[in-house]
N, C-alpha and C positions, 0 to 999 in steps of 0.2 A: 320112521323112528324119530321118535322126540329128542330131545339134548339136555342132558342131565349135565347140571350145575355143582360143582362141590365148590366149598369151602372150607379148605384142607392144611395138613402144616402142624397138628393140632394133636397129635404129631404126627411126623410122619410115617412114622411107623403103623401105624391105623389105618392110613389115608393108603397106603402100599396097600392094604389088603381090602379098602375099598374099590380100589382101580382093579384089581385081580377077582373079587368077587363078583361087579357088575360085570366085566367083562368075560368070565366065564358064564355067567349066570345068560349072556345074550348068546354067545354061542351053543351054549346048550340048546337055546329052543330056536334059533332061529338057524341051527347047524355051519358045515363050512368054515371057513375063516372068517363069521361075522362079527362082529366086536359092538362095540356101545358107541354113542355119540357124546364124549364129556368134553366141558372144559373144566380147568381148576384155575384157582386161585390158592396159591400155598401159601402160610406165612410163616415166619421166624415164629416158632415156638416160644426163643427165648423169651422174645420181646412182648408176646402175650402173656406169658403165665408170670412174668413179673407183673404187667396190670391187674392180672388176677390176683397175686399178693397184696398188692396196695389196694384192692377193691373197688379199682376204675372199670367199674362194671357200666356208668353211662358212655366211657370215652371208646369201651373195645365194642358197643354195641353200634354204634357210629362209624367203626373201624371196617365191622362185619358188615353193616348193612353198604356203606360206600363199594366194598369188595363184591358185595351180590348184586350190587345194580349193574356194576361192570359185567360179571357174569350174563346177567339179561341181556346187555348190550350186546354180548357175544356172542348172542342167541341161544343162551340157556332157556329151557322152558319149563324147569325145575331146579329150586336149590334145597341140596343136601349141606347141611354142618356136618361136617367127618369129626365131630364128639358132642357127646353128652354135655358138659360142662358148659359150653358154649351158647348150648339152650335156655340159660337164666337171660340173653339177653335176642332172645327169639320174635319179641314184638316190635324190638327195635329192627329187626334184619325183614321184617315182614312189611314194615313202614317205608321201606326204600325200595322196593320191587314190588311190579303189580304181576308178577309171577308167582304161581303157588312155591311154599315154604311145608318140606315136607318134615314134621314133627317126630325126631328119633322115639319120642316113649307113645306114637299111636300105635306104629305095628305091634312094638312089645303088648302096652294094654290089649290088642286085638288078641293076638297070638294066645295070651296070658288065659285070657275071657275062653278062647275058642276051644282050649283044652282042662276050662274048669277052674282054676286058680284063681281063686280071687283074696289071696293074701301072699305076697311077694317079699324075698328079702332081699334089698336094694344093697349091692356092691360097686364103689364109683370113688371119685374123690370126696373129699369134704365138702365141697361147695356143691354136689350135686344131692346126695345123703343129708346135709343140715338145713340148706336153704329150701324153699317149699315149691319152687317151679316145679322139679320133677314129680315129687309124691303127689301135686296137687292136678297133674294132668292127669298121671293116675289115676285118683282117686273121679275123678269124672267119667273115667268110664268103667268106674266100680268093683276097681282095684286100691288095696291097703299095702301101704309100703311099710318093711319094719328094715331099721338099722342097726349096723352092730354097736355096743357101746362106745363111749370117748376115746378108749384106751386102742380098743381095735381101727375105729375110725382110723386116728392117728395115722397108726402103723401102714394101711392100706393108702391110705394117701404118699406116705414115702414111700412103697412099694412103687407106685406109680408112676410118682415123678424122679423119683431116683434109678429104678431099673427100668422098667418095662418101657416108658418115652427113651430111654438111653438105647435099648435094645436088649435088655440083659433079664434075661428069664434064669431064677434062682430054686431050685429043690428045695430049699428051706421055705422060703418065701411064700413057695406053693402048700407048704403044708399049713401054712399059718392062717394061708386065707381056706383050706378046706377045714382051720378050726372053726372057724367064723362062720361058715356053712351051715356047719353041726349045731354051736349057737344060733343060728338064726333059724330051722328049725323046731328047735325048741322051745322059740316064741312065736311059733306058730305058722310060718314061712311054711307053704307049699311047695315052691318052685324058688328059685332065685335067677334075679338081673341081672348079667354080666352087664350092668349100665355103664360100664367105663369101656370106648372103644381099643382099649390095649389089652382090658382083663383077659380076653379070649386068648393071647398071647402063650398066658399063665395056665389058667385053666380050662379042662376039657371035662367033657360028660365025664368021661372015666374019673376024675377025679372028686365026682359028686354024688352023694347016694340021692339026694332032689334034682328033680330035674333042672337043667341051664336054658334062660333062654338069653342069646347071644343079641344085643342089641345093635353093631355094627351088619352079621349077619341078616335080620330083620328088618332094617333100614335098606340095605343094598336092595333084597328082594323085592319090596315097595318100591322103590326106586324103576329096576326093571319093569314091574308092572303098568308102571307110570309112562314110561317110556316105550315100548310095547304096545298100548293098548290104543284102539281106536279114536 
């Protein structure tokens, strides 16, 4: 069994359900009380998503990539980012480890492609929805991303960073982002990307007439694969 690497913290709220998806995911086929081989590196939330405020997106990619070299060290022989957001700074974490860097939006794209969709509405923070690393990995493997307006953007970013990283899953909150569903939709969205690894927190199939596809869940299971395989 290989040793999967996270880069976690991010919050930790995600990262919990990282560590519990890979590791049922290994006992399931491998039976028993088998478990996964990880290490983690957690970090202070706070302390990142204030660099993310100010747009010290050179300084956190330096931050991550020193964090994943250590992982390697550790005998990781996979690293996972336990969030989306953190992918804008994905070539720099690639540039400090000569270990593979397993990219959160290829499964989604694969998953996306394998069941036909090839126009997605992308649900995440601001920085992953505005800025183009995400749509444009997407879009490579021939998938369209569509997002919600300014006004909804907004709102779902404070959804994120105000509840769902705090731990606080709200019934109003959920309804606002199954409006944003319905709009996206209507511009054409086939399926939609829980792309924020909290959203899945929030919402569930049942709360979507489009199909979800879970991208912390899709990550994990690559993950196992990775780890797993010969």
């Amino acid at each position: 069994m290989r040793t999967i690497g996270i880069l976690g913290g991010m919050s930790w709220e995600s990262s919990a359900q990282y560590y519990a998806l890979i590791n049922r995911a290994v006992r399931d086929r491998r039976g028993g009380i088998a478990s996964a081989k990880i290490v983690m590196h957690s970090f202070n939330f706070d302390e990142i998503a204030a660099r993310q405020r100010a747009g010290e997106w050179e300084a956190l990619g330096a931050q991550l990539g020193d964090a994943a070299a250590a992982l390697e060290r550790a005998g990781a022989d996979l690293i996972l980012v336990a969030t989306n957001t953190m992918h804008l700074v994905a070539p720099a974490i690639e540039a400090a480890i000569t270990v593979p860097l397993l990219h959160i939006a290829d499964p989604l794209g694969r998953a996306l492609i394998a069941q036909g969709h090839t126009c997605v509405g992308l649900l995440a923070t601001r920085f992953t929805m505005e800025q183009p690393f995400y749509a444009e990995r997407l879009a490579g493997q021939g998938v369209d991303a569509v997002i919600p307006p300014e006004a909804q953007r907004e709102e779902l970013h404070r959804i994120i960073f105000a509840e769902l990283c705090a731990g606080e899953v709200s019934d109003a909150s959920r309804e606002r982002v199954r409006t944003m569903i319905a709009d996206l939709q209507t511009r054409g969205a086939t399926a939609i990307a829980l792309a924020c690894t909290e959203i899945m927190l929030l919402i569930q199939q049942q709360h979507s007439a489009l199909p979800l596809f879970d991208t912390t869940a899709l990550h994990c299971e690559a993950a196992v694969e990775f780890a797993l395989s010969d």
